[in-house]
C-alpha positions, 0 to 999 in steps of 0.5 A: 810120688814113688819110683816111676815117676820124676820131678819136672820143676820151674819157674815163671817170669814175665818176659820180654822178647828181643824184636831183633833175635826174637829170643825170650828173657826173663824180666826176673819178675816171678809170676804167682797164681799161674796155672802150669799143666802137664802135657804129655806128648803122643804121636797121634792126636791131642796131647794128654794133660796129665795134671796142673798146679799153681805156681807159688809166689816165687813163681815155683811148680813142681809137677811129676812126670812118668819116667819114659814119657815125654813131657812138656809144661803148659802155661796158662795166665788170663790175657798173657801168652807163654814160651820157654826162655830161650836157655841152653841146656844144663846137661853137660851131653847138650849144647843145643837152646832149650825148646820143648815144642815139638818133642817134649823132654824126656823123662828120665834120670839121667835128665832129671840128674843133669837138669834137664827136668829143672829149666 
């Protein structure tokens, strides 16, 4: 960890989604031993994995991110498939639900510092 980098942190939940809206929630039930990879996002080819760690007992990881890039976490648990809550933004710039699929989050410190890196 030193100046280029940032920390990318969450949770993970099992999770129930909405047959009418489609949306998912959290079930408040952490998932431990969940293996979280970060995935850099490049605009040709395979995204990049840049490292992975296992989730704590509460659910918790915490991974770094390299300031400029955009990133996105990757879950993997045998037999269980994984897509992010649908959450609004904690910046007070962004109304929009929190998805990171298609274009990764920014890695930056104005994200960092209002909470985008945290969701």
């Amino acid at each position: 960890v030193d100046a280029t980098t940032l920390l990318l942190e969450g949770n993970v939940y099992s999770g129930k989604k909405d047959p009418e809206t489609g949306l998912v929630h959290s079930t408040g039930c952490p998932l431990s031993n969940v293996q979280v990879c970060l995935m850099r996002k490049v605009t040709y080819g395979e995204d990049i994995l840049q490292n992975c760690i296992e989730t704590d007992s509460n659910g918790y990881y915490k991974l770094f991110a390299l300031i400029g890039t955009y990133v996105y976490p990757k879950v993997q648990y045998s037999g269980h498939n994984f897509e992010p809550l649908n959450l609004k933004t904690k910046s007070r710039h962004d109304d929009r639900v929190f998805t990171y699929g298609s274009t990764g989050i920014y890695a930056s410190p104005t994200n960092r510092k209002d909470g985008v890196l945290s969701q």
